[in-house]
C-alpha positions in Angstrom: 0.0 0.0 0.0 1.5 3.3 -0.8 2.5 5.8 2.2 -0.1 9.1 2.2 1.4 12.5 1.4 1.3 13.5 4.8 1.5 11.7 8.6 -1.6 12.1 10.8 -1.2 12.5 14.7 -3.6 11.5 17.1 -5.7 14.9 17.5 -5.8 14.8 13.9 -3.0 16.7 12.8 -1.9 16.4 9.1 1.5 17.2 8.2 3.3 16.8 4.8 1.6 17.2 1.3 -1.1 19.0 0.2 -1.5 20.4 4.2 -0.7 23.5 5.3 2.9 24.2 6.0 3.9 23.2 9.9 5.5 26.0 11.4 7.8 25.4 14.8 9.0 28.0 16.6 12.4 25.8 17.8 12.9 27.3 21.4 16.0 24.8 22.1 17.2 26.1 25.1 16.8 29.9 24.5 14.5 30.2 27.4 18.2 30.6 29.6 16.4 28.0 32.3 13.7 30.5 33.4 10.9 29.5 33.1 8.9 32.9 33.0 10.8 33.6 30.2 9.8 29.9 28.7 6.7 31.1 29.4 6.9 34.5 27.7 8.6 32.3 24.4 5.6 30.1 24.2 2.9 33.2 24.3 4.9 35.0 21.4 5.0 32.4 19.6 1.6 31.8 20.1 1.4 35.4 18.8 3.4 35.3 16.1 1.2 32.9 14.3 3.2 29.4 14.6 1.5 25.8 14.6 4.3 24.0 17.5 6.7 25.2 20.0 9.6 22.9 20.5 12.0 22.5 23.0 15.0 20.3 23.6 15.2 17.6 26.5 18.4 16.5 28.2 19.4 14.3 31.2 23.4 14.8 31.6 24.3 11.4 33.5 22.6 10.1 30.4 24.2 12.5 27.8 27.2 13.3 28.7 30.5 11.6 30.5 31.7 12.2 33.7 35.3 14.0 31.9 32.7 15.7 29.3 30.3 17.6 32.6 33.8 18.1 34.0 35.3 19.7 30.7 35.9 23.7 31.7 33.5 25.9 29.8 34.4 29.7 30.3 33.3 31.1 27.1 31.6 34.0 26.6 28.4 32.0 26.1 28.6 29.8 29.5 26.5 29.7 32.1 28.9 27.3 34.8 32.6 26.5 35.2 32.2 23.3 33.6 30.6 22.2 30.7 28.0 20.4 32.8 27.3 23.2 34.9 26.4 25.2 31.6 23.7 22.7 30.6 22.4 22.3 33.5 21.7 26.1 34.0 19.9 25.7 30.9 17.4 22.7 31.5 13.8 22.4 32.6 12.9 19.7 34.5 10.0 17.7 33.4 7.5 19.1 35.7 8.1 22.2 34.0 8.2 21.1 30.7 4.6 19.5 31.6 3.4 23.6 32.9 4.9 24.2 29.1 2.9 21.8 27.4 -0.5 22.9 29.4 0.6 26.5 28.3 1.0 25.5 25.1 -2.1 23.4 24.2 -4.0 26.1 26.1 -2.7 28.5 23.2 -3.6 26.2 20.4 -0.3 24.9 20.0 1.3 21.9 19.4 4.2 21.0 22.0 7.1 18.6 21.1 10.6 18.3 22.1 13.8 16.9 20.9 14.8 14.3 23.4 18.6 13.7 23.6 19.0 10.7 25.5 16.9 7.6 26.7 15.5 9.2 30.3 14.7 12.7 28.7 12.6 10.3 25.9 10.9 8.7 28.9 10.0 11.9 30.2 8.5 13.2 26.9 6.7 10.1 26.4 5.0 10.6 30.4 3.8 13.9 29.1 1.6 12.4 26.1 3.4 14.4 23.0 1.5 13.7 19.9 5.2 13.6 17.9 8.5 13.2 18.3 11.8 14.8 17.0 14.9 13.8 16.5 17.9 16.4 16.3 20.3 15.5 13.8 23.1 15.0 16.6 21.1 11.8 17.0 20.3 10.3 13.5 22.8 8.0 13.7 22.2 6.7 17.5 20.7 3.8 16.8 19.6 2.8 20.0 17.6 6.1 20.7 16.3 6.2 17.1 14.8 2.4 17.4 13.2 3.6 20.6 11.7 6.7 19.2 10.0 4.6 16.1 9.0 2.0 18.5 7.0 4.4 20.1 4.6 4.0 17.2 4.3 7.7 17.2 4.8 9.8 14.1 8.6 11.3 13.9 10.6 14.4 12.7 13.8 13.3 12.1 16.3 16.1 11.1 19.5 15.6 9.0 21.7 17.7 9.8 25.4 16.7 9.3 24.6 13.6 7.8 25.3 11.6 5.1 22.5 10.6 2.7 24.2 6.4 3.8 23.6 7.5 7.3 20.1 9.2 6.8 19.3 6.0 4.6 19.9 3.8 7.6 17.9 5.7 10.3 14.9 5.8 7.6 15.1 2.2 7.5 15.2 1.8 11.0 12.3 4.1 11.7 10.2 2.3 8.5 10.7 -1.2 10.1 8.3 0.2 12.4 6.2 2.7 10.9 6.0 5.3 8.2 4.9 8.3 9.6 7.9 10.1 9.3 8.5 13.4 8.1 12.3 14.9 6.9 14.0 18.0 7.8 16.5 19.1 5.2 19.1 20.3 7.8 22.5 22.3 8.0 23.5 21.9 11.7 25.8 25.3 10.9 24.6 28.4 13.1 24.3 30.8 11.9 24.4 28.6 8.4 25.9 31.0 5.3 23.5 30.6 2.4 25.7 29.1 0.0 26.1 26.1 2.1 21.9 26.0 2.6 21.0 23.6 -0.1 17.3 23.9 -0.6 17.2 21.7 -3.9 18.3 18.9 -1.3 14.9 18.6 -0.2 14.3 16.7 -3.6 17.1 14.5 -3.3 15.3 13.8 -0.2 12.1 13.1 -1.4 12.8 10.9 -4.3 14.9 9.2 -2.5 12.7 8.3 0.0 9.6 8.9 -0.9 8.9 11.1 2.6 7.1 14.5 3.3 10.7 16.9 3.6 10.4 19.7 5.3 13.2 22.3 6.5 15.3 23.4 9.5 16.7 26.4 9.1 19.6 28.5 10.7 20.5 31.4 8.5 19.9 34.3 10.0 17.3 36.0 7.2 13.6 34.7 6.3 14.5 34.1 2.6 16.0 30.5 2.3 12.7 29.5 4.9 10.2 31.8 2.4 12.2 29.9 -0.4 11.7 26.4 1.1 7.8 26.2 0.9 7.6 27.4 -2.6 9.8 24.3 -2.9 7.8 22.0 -1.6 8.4 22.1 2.6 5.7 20.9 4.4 7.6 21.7 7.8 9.4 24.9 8.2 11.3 25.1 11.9 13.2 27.8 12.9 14.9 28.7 16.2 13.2 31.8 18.4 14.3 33.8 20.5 13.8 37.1 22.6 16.5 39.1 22.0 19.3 38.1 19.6 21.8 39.7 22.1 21.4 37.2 24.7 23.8 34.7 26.1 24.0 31.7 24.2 25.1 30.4 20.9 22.0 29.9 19.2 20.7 33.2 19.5 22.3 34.5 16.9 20.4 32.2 14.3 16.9 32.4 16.0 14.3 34.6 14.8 13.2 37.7 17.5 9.0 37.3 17.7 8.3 40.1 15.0 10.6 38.5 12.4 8.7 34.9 13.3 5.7 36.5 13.1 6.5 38.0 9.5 8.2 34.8 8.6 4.6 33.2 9.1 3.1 35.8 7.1 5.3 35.2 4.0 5.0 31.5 4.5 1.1 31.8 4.3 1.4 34.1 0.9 3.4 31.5 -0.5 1.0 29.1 0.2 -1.7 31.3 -1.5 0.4 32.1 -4.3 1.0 28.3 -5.3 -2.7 27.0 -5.1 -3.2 28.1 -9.1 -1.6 25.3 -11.2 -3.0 26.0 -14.8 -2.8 29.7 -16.6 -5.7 31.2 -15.9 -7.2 34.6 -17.1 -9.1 36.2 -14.4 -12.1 38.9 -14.7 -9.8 41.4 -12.7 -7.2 40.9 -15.8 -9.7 41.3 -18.0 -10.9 44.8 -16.8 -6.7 45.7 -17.2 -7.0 44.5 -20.8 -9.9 46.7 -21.1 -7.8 49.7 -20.4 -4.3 48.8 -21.5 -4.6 46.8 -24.5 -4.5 48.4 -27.8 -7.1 47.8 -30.6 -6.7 48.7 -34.2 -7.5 52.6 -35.4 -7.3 54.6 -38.1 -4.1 56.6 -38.9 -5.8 58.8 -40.9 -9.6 59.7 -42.6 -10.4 57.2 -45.2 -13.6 57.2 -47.6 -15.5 54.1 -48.1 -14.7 51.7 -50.4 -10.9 52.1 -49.8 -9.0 48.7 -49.6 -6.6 48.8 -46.5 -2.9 48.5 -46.7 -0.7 48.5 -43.7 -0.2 52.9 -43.7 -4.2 52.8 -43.3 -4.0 51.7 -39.8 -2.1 51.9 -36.0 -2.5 50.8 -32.4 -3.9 52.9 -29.7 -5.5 52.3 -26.0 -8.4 51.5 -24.9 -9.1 48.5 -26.3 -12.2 49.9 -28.1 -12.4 47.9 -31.2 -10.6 44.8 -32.9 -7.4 43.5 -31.3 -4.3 44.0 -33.0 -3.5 40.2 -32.9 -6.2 40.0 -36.2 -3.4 43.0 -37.9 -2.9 40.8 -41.1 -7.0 39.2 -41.1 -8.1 42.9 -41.8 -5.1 44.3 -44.3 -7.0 44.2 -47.8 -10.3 44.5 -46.6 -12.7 46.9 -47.7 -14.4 49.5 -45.7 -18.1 50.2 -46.2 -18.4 53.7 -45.1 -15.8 56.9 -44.1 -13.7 56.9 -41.0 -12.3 59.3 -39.5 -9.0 59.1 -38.0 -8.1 57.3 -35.0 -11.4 55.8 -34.9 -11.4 52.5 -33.5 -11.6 49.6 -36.3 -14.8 47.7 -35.9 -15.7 44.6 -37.5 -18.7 45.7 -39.1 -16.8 48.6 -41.2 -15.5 46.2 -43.4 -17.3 44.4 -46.2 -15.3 41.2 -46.2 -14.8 38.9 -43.0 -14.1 35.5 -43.6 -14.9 32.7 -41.1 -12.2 33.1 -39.3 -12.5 37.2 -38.5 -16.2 36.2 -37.7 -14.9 33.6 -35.2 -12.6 36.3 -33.9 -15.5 39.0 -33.2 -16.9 36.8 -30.5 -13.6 37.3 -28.6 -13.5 41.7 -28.9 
């Protein structure tokens, strides 16, 4: 049986083709561990018009090594000594991330998070998320993806810094489950220069795997994320933030809540703008025509019975009389009364029309 176009959650969302694109305001850990300001992130997103918020889980027994927590990190982005201490300034603990999801839902939102390791899954999967992501740091752990797609819930897998032999092997792993899976067409740069963006990728993507593709991006403009949905993305995620001046690395790729909320304005133009699939000439083109086209006039007074050569006649607006596309139908026709100059050349002046002009009438 062939896959659908799109995967279906359990409240009855539809993402992939022929839905409307899937906008996620990617809140990562730009909320800087506070929670009122988590808080404040999820209402502008709200706001700014997005479908999901998501947020990123981590446990750091389960993530990181004793040496790697212990590593110093003094950068001008840290939050602790170590490099443990930094990400643990920046976690919510699942009772928060369940006041998150209330908040969320509450707001018409969907809420998901990126879980990095096996007890932050467990603690995604206690808070009854309708879908699951997986970062691209994580496409190739095997053991974390199989858990995910045994889930049986529908998954985001982005991929980032992967190779299309790695991606094909996490696809595979997540198909011997199930198929609702969706793709992110991913560079894990931040910010990501545009030459290195890649946006015809998302092809490659689909063909290869017959998948709704979507995009993750992390340039620092709207244009590449504008660009993607013209191209086909059915999810568009971008990384949000407050204030681009904060602390923290990923600030500087995230989107402030005006520039999300415009994003989601150009991404629903788009949309309009590619419903029309066949040329189409519309009655408020019509009335332009009206005014703008030429029709055929006289260049000068003629008496009747004159026999029209090419120096009889010229072009001029409004389109009052017979179209300039019938120029050669009407040369060496004969008129059947005066006309006066720069009068508009009407079939009925003339005393031949062949089948063809008559046929053409219909259409001035």
């Amino acid at each position: 049986m062939a896959h659908p176009p799109y995967i279906q959650t359990r409240s009855g969302l539809r993402i992939g083709q022929g839905q409307s694109c899937f906008i996620v305001a990617e809140v990562g850990n730009n909320h800087q561990g506070d929670m009122d300001h988590a808080r404040r992130m999820v209402e502008e997103a709200a706001k700014a018009g997005v479908q999901a918020v998501k947020f990123q889980k981590r446990h750091l027994e389960s993530l990181l090594t004793r040496a790697g927590r212990e590593a110093p990190y003094t950068g001008a982005n840290s939050f602790g000594p170590t490099y443990g201490a930094h990400r643990l300034a920046l976690e919510l603990d699942a009772a928060e991330m369940a006041e998150l999801k209330t908040l969320a839902e509450s707001l018409g939102l969907v809420f998901f998070a990126s879980a990095w390791d096996e007890v932050s899954l467990t603690e995604m999967l206690a808070l009854d998320v309708e879908l699951l992501k997986v970062c691209s740091a994580d496409l190739v752990n095997v053991p974390l993806v199989r858990r995910v797609a045994a889930t049986g819930l529908p998954v985001i897998l982005s991929t980032g810094m992967s190779s299309l032999e790695e991606i094909d092997a996490a696809v595979a792993l997540v198909r011997s489950f199930h198929d609702d899976l969706v793709l992110l067409h991913c560079n894990s740069s931040y910010p990501c220069l545009e030459e290195q963006i890649g946006l015809p990728v998302m092809d490659t993507l689909r063909d290869r795997y017959r998948l709704p593709v979507g995009y993750s991006g992390h340039e620092r403009g709207l244009a590449p994320s504008v660009a993607a949905v013209a191209l086909g993305a059915c999810v568009v995620e971008r990384h949000f933030t407050l204030d681009k001046n904060q602390t923290g690395t990923d600030h500087r790729a995230s989107l402030e809540p005006a520039e999300l909320a415009l994003l989601v304005r150009m991404i629903r133009e788009v949309e309009e703008a590619m419903i029309l699939k066949g040329k189409k000439v519309f009655p408020e083109e019509l009335a332009a025509a009206k005014k703008l086209r030429k029709c055929l006039v006289f260049s000068r007074d003629l008496p009747a019975g004159h026999v029209l050569v090419p120096a009889d006649l010229t072009t001029r607006s409004p389109l009052d009389g017979i179209s300039p596309v019938h120029w050669d139908e009407v040369l060496g026709a004969v008129l059947i009364r005066p006309v006066k100059h720069e009068e508009p050349l009407q079939w009925e002046t003339l005393s031949v029309r062949g089948a063809q002009a008559t046929a053409a009438s219909s259409s001035t």
